[in-house]
C-alpha positions as CSV (number, residue, x, y, z in Angstrom):
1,X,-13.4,34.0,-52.4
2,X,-15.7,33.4,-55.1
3,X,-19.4,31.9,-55.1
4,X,-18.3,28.5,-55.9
5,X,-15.7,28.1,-53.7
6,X,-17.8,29.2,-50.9
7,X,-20.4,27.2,-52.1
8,X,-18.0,24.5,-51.7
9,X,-16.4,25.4,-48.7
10,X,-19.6,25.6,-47.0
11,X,-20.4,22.1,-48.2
12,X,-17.1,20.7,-46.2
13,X,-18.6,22.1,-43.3
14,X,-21.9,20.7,-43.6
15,X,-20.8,17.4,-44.2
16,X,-18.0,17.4,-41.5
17,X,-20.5,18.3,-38.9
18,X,-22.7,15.7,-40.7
19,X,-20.0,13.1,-39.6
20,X,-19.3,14.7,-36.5
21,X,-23.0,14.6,-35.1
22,X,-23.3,10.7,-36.5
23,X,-19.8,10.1,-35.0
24,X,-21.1,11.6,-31.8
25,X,-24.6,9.5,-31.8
26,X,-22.6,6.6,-32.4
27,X,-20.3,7.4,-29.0
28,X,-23.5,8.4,-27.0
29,X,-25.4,4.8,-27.9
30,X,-22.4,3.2,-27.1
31,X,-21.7,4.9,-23.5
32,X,-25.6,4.9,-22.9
33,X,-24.9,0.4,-23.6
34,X,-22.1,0.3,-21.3
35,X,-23.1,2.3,-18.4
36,X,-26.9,0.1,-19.1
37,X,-24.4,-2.7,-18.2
38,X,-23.3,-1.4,-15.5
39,X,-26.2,-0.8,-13.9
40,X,-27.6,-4.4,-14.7
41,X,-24.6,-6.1,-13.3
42,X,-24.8,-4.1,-10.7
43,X,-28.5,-4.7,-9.4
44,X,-27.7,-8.8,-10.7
45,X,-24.6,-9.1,-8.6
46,X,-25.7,-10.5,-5.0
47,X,-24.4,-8.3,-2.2
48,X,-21.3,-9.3,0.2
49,X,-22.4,-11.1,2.8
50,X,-21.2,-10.5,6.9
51,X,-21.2,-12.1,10.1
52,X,-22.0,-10.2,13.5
53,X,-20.3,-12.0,16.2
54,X,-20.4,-10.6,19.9
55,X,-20.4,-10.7,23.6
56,X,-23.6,-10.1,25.7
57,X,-23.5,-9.3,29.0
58,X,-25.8,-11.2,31.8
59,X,-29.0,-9.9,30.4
60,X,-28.1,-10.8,27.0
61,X,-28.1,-7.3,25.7
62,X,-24.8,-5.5,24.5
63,X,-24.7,-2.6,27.1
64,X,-23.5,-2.9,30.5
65,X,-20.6,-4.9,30.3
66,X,-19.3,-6.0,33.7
67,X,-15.8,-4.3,34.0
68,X,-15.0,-5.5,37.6
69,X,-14.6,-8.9,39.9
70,X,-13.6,-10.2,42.7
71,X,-11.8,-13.3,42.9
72,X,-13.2,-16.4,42.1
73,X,-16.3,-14.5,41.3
74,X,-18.7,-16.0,38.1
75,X,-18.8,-13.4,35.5
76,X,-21.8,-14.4,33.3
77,X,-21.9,-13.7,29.8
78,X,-23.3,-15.1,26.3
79,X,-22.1,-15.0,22.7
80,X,-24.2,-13.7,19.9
81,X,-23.9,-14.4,16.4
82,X,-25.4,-14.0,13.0
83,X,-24.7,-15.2,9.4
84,X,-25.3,-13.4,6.9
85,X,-22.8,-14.5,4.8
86,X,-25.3,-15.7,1.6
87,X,-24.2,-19.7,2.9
88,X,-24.7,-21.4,5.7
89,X,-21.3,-21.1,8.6
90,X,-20.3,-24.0,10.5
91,X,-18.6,-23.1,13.3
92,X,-16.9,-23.8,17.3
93,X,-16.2,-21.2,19.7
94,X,-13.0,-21.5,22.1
95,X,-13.1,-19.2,25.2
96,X,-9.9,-18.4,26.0
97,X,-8.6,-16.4,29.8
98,X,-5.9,-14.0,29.2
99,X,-4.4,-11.1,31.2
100,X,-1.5,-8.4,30.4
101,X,1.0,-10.9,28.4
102,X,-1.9,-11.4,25.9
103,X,-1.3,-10.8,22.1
104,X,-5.1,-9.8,20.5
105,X,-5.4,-9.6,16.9
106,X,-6.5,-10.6,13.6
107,X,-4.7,-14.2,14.9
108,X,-5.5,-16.6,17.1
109,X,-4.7,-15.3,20.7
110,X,-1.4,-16.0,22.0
111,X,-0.3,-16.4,25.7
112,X,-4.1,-17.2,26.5
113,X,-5.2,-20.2,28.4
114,X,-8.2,-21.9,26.5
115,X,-11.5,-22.4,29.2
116,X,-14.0,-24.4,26.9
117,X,-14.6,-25.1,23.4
118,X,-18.3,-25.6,21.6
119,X,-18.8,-28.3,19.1
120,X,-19.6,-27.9,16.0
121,X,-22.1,-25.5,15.2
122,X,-24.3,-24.6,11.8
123,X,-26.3,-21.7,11.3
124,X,-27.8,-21.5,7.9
125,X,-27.5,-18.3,5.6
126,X,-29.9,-15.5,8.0
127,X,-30.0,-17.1,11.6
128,X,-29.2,-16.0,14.6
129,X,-28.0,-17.9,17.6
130,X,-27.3,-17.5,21.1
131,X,-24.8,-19.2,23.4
132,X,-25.8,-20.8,26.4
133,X,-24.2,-19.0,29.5
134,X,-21.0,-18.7,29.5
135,X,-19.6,-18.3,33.6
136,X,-15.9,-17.7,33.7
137,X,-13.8,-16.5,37.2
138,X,-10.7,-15.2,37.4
139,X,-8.4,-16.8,40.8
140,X,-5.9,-14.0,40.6
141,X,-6.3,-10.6,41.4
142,X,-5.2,-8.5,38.5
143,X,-5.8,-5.6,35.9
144,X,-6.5,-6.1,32.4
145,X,-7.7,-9.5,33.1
146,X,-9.3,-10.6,30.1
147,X,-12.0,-12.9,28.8
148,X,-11.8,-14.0,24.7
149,X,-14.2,-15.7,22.7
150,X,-12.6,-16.9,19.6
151,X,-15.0,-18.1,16.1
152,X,-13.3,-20.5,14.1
153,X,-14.9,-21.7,10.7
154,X,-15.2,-25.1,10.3
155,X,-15.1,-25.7,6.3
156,X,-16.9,-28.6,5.2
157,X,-13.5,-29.9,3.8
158,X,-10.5,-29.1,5.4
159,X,-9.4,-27.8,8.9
160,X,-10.8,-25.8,11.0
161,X,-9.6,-21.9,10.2
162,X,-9.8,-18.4,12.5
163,X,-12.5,-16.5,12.1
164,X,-12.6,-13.4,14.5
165,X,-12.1,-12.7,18.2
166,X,-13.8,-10.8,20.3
167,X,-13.0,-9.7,24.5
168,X,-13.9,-8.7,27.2
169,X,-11.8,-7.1,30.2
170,X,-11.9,-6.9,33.7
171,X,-10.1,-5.8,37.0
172,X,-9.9,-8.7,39.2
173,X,-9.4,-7.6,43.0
174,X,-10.3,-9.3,46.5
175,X,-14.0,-9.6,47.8
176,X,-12.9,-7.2,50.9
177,X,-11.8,-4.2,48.5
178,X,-15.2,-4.0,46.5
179,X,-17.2,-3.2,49.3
């Protein structure tokens, strides 16, 4: 290869890697924008929000959960929730008694027989609230008896809608067998 050509050829090169490393600035700037974006939108866009819902036992704590009764005994208990849905939650509870022919689910129970429903309830977006007690018996003795607290929302147009569900079970037996 001669001096020129050489010359030339190395001239190619230059330039090619010339456009190469502005080709490759270019990219970087533009991945550097995007994933800037993504970063923004991601500190910008408000976090999903989530409800706690739950049963409390007699103490109002979440430990200690009675697990046996006798018949026509009171077993006490509360409901706790909180809303931190990023609105406010309007609300009713329906406590339902239930036993072995009870369907649980992401439904409303079926084959339950409903005890006592709340009114209508509104906790704003980061309250908590506490039920009043809550004293349900059982006249049957049983296994698997159960005790349900269903949440339904209550939009502020439109019907009410199921929320969540929550239980409790017990074995129900006669006064004479628990001592």
């Amino acid at each position: 290869m001669s001096r020129v050509n050489e010359s030339q050829h190395s001239n190619k090169i230059d330039r090619n890697y010339k456009e190469f490393d502005k080709i490759l600035k270019i990219l970087l700037i533009i991945g550097i924008i995007i994933i800037s974006g993504f970063i923004i939108y991601a500190f910008i866009t408000p976090k999903p929000g989530y409800l706690y819902y739950g049963i409390l036992n007699f103490d109002k704590k979440a430990e200690n959960y009675q697990t046996k009764a006798a018949v026509d005994e009171n077993i006490t208990f509360y409901i706790s929730i909180g809303n931190f849905l990023n609105r406010d939650f309007s609300f009713q509870l329906e406590i339902l008694k239930g036993n072995n022919d009870t369907l649980l689910g992401p439904y409303p129970s079926l084959n339950a027989i409903s005890f006592v429903n709340s009114s209508t309830i509104t906790l704003p977006h980061r309250a908590e609230w506490i039920s009043s007690a809550f004293n349900v018996s059982f006249s049957q003795v049983g296994t698997n008896q159960i005790i349900i607290a269903e949440i339904w929302e209550i939009p502020s147009v439109g019907i009410r809608r199921f929320y969540d569900v929550v239980d409790m079970r017990l074995n129900i037996t006669l006064s004479y067998l628990l001592l």
